[in-house]
N, C-alpha and C positions, 0 to 999 in steps of 0.2 A: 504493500500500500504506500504511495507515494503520497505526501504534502510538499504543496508549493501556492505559493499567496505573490502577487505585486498589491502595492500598497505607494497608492501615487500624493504627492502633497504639491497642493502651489501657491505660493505667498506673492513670487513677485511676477504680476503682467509688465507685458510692455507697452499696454493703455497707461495713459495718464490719468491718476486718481482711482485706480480697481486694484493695487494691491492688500493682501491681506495677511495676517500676523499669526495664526493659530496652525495652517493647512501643513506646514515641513513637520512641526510637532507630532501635529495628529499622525502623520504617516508611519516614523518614527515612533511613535508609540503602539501604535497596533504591530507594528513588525518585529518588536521589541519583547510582545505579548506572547504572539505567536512563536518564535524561536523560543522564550523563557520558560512559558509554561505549556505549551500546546503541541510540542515535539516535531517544531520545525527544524529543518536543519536550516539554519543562516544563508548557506547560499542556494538556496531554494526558496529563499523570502526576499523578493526584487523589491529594493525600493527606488521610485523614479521622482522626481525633485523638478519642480522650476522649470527652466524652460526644455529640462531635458523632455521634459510630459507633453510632448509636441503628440497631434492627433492619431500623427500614425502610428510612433512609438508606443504608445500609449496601446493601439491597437493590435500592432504585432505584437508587443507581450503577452497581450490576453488571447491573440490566436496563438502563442503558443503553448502558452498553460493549457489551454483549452484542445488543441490537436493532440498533443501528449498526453491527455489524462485517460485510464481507465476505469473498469467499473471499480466503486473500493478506494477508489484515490477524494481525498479531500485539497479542495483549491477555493484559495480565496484573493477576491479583488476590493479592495479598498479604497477609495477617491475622497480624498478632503480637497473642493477648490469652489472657486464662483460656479453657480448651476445660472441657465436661461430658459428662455422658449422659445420656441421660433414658429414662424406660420407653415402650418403642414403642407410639401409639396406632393404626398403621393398619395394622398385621397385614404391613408390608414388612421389617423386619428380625425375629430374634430374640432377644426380650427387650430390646434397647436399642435404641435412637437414639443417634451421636452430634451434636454443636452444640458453634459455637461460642458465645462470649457476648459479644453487645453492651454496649455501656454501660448498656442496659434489660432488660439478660437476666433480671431477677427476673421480666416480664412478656413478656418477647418473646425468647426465645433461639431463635440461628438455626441449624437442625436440618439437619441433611444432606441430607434429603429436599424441603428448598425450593431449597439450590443443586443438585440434581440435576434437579431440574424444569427448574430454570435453565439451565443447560447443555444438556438434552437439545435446546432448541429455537438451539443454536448454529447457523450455516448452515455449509453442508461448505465446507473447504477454510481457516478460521479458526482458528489454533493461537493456543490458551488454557492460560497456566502459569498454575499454582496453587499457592502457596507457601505452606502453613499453619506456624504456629509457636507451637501449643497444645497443651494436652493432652487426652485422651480415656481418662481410666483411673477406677480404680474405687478410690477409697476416700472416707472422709470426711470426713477433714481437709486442709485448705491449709495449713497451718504452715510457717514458711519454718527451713531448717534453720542448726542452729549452725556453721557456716562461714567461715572466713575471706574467703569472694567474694560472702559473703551469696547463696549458694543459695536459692532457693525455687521450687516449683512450680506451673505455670501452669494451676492445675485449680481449678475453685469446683465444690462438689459439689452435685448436686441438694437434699437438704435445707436447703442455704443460701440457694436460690431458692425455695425453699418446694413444693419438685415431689417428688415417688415417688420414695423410695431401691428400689434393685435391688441383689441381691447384685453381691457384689466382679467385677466384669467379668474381673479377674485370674483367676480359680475358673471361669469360666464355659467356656474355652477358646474354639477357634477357631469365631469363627462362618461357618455355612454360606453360600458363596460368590451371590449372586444377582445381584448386577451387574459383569460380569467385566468385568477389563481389555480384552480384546478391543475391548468395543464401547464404550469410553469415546473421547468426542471432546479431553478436555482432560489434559493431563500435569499429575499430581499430584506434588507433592515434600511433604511431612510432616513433621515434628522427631521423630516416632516413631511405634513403633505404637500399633495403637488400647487396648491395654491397659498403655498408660507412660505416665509425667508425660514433659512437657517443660520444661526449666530453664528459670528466670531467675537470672541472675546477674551479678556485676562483673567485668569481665574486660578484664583489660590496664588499671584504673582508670577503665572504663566500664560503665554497667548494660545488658546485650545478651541478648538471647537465646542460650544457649550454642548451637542449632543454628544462628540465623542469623548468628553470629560466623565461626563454620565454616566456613559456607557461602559468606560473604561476602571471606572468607580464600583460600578455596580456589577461586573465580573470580579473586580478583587475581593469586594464583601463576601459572593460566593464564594470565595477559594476558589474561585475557579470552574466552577460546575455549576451551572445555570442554563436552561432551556432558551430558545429563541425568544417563545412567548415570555417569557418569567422577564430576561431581559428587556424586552420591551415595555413592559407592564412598570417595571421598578426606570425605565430613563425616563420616561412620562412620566411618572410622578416626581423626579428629581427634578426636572425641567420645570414644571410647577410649581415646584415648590422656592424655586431661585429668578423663579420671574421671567423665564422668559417663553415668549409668544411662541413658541411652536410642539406640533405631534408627531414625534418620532412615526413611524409607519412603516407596517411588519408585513406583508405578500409572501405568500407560495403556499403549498399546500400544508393540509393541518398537521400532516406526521412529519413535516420537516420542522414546522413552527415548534412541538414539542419535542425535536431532539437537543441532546445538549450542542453548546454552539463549538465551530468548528471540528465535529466528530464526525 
């Protein structure tokens, strides 16, 4: 049984005013997690940084975690960086797309519908987490707020890559379901839903993602041995309870929600 994880972080864009302070951390700390307690081996846990996390880079690693894996094998991908949406050109969602953004997202941002392509060609029997720690909301400004933890939000909004604004995703309400959890092969965990920011912030005198602070919090309290769900259930109330606006958000089917995580 093989383990292998990339684990991408990105702090500094090359847009003016969207760099962010928590995303090399957070990467760095899941990777850190994984080799210490989860029986990685170290050079089987890529970690990709800044501008190395360019769209393709970013994509050939996960085609090749993903071509090499077998059944029995555990792979995980981790992304701390600005999340967008962009207006959907192939008629599979409605109205948007979301993506996240590489370090070249002004030219190559990586849309949901390239890692679902991805994924769909997993082979059975290979459990694939997914830990994203962006946003996907709808407004259009990134201004980081006046805070004492230096709050800001991990969103760069389509007109700032120079792509189609769509109305506020917020207004638009629930979009209609077309790829259910049912038939997903990979357990998704999310910093929120798909019409929230997700924080960056200082916290505890470090720049972290407030979801993957949480999250990373509320695996050590277990020891280490915590369900998907269970995880989810304790970063949502952590996040509640420290104030900030958003819902972690857990997808894939229910016997992968209750296994333990990265098993």
């Amino acid at each position: 049984m093989a383990k292998k994880a990339l684990c991408v972080g990105i702090n500094d864009y090359p847009q003016r005013g969207m760099d962010l302070k928590g995303c090399v951390n957070d990467a760095n700390n899941w990777a850190s997690l994984l080799a210490g307690h989860y029986d990685f081996a170290t050079p089987d846990v890529r970690v990709v940084l800044d501008k190395e996390a360019t769209h393709d880079r970013v994509l050939k690693e996960l085609g090749t975690l993903v071509a090499g894996a077998k059944s029995g094998d555990i792979v995980v991908f981790t992304n701390s960086s600005h999340g967008t949406y962009l207006a959907d050109s192939d008629g599979d969602e409605p109205t948007y797309d979301e993506a996240m953004c590489p370090w070249d997202t002004e030219d190559h941002p990586l849309v949901d519908d390239e890692l679902r392509e991805l994924f769909r060609n997993l082979p059975d029997g290979v459990r694939l987490s997914v830990i994203s720690d962006s946003c996907h909301s709808g407004s259009v400004t990134r201004a980081a707020l006046d805070t004492p933890d230096d709050r800001r939000v991990r969103f760069m909004s389509a007109r700032a890559i120079g792509r189609e604004e769509i109305p506020d995703i917020r207004r638009l309400g629930k979009r209609k379901e077309k790829f259910p959890e049912s038939g997903m092969k990979e357990i998704l965990v999310a910093g929120c839903r798909s019409n929230q920011y997700s924080y960056d912030a200082v916290i505890e005198g470090k720049p972290a993602g407030a979801f993957t602070h949480h999250a990373l919090a509320a695996i050590k309290g277990a020891n280490y041995k915590i369900t998907y769900r269970d995880l989810h259930s304790q970063v949502v109330q952590g996040l509640i309870d420290s104030n900030f606006d958003q819902e972690p958000q857990l997808e894939g089917r229910d016997d992968n929600k209750d296994r333990q995580i990265f098993t």
